[in-house]
N, C-alpha and C positions, 0 to 999 in steps of 0.2 A: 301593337299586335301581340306582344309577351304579353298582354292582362285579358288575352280573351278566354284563357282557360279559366281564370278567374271569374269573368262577367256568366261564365256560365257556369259555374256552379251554383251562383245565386242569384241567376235566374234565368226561364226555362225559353224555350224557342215556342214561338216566333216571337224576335226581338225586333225594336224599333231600333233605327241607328239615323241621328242626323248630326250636322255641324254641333258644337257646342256653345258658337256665339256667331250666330246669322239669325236672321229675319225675311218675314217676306215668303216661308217654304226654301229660300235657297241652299239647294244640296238633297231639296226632299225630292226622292223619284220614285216608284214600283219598286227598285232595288234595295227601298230603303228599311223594307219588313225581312228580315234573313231568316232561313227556317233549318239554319247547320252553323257548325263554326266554321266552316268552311266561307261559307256564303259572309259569315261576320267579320271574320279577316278582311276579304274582299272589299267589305264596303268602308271600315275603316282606315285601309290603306287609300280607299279612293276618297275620302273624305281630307287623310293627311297631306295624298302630294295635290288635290287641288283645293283645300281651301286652308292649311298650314296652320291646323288647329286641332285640336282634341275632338272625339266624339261623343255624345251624350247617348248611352244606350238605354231603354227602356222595353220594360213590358211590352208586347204589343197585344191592346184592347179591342178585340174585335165587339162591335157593336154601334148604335145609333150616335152622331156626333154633333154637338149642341156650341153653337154659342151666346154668352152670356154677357151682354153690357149693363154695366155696374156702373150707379151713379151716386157720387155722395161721399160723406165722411165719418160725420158719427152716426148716421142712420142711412146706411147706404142702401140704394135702390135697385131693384131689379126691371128693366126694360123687357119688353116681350121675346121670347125665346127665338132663335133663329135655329133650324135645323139644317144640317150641309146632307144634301140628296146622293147619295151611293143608287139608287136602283138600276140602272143601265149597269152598272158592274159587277160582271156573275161573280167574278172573286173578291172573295173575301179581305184575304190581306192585300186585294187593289184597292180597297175603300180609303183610300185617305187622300188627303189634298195636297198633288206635286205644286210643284215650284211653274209646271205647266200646268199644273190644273188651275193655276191662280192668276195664272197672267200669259198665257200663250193661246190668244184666243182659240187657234187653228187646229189644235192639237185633241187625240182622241182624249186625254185627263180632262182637259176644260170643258169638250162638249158632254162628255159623262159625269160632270158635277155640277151643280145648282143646289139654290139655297131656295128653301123653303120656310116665309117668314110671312106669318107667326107660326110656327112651329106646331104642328097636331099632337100633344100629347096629353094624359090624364092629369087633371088637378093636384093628385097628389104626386105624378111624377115632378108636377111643374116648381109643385114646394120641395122638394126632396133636392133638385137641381138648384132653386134657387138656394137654398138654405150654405149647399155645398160652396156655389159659388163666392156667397160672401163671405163665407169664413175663410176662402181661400182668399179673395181680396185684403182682405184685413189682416189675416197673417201676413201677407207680403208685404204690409206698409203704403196698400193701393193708396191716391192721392185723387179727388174730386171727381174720376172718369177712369176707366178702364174694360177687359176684357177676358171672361173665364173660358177655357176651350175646356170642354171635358168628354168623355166619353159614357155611353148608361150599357152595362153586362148582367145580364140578371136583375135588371130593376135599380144596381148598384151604380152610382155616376163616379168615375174616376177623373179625375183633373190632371189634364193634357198640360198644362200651360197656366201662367197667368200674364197676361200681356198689360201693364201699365203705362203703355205708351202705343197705344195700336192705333191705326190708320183714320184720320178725322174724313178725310175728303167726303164729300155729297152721296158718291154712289158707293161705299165701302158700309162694312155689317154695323157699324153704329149709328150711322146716319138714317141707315134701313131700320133699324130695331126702334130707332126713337121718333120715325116716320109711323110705324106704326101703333107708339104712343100716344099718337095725336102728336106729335113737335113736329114743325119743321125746320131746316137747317137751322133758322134765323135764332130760331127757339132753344134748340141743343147750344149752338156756342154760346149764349147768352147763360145759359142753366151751367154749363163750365166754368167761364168768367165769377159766375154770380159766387159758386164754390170756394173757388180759389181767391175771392174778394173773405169771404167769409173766414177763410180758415188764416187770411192774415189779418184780420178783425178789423178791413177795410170796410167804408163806410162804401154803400151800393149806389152806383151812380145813378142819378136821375133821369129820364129817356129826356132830350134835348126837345122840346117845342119851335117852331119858326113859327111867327103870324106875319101874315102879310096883310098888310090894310090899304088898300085900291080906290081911291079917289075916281070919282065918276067924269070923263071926258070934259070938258068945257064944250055949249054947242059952236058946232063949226070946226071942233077940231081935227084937223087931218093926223094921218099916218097914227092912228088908234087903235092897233089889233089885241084880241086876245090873245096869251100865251096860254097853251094845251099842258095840259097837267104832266104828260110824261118828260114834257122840258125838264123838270126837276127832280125824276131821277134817275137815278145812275145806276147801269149795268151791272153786275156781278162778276168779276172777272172770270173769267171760265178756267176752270180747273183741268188742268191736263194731269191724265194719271197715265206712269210707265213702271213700268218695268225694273227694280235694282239691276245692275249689272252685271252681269256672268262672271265667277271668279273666272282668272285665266288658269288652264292646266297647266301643274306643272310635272315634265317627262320622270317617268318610273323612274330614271337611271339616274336621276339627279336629289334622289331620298336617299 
């Protein structure tokens, strides 16, 4: 709390404040845009006694918010844009995605955000974002797969984030974005593996054949049935997606 006079000097209100090593949105809420020092104290002390860690304060960018999956290494790829929908939210610094906007089905965050994919925007916005996001991948050292959040103000895209370890499961934004590539799931983790086979100069596996060769009954013989093609294969395990877990608070009097 002593360095918020500092954070404001160089830089101006409305400020973004979240955890400084969480994931998931956790710690992000409505409270998390501050528009005083007042309000910034506030959320950094509520950041310190419940999640006992530093805060990361930013800019806060008001404007349209895009994500970006990136695939590749030295020629890395851009996936079809995904836009996160704000319009249900007349305010402004509410436009961003809580920790309930993401995973609390019930909650008015979640029912006022969706994603809109592939994303409505101009050709050249869509180079201008792409361009941002892999520079921003490739400065961080991204590795076969990842994911750029950014923000566009004035036509200008500012980079939120770079997630190199973001969310694979079937219904999360990468799965979506590479759905709308034409891949599907089978396709994306295959196009990961094939990467990371690549960049350790692993030779690419071969797809495994089975033939089966079916001798025709003998006549007269019993107990002779066909086996039905779905015999042979196997389900996908179903993927449960939850929730990380709530840091537990800890009481004002014990900071």
């Amino acid at each position: 709390m002593k360095r918020a006079p500092t954070v404001r000097r160089k830089l101006d209100f409305p400020l973004f404040v979240k955890p400084v090593a969480e994931d998931a949105s956790l710690g992000i809420t409505w409270a998390s845009v501050v528009n005083n020092e007042r309000e910034l104290r506030q959320q950094l002390r509520f950041i310190w006694q419940t999640y006992r860690q530093p805060a990361l304060v930013e800019q806060f960018i008001e404007g349209r918010e895009f994500n970006v999956t990136v695939l590749g290494n030295d020629n890395p790829r851009v996936l079809p844009l995904s836009e996160i929908n704000f319009a249900k939210i007349a305010d402004p610094k509410k436009r961003i995605v809580t920790f309930k906007g993401k995973w609390i089905e019930d909650s008015d965050d979640y029912k006022f955000t969706s994603v809109i994919s592939p994303a409505k925007v101009s050709e050249t916005l869509r180079n201008r974002i792409s361009e941002v996001a892999v520079g921003a991948y490739r400065a961080m050292g991204v590795r076969d797969y990842g994911r750029v959040d950014l923000r566009v103000m004035n036509g200008v895209p500012y980079v939120l984030e770079v997630n190199p370890n973001a969310d694979l499961s079937p219904d999360a934004g990468i799965a979506r974005s590479a759905r709308v590539a034409g891949m599907n799931y089978a396709m994306l983790a295959d196009e990961i593996v094939r990467l990371a086979a690549h960049r350790y100069r692993l030779k690419e596996p071969r797809p495994r054949i089975i033939s089966l060769r079916l001798k025709a009954p003998r006549a007269g013989a019993e107990g002779v049935r066909a086996i039905p093609v779905s015999a042979f294969k196997q389900k996908a395990p179903r993927v449960e997606r939850s929730a990380p877990p709530l840091a537990k608070p800890v009481p004002v009097g014990a900071v």
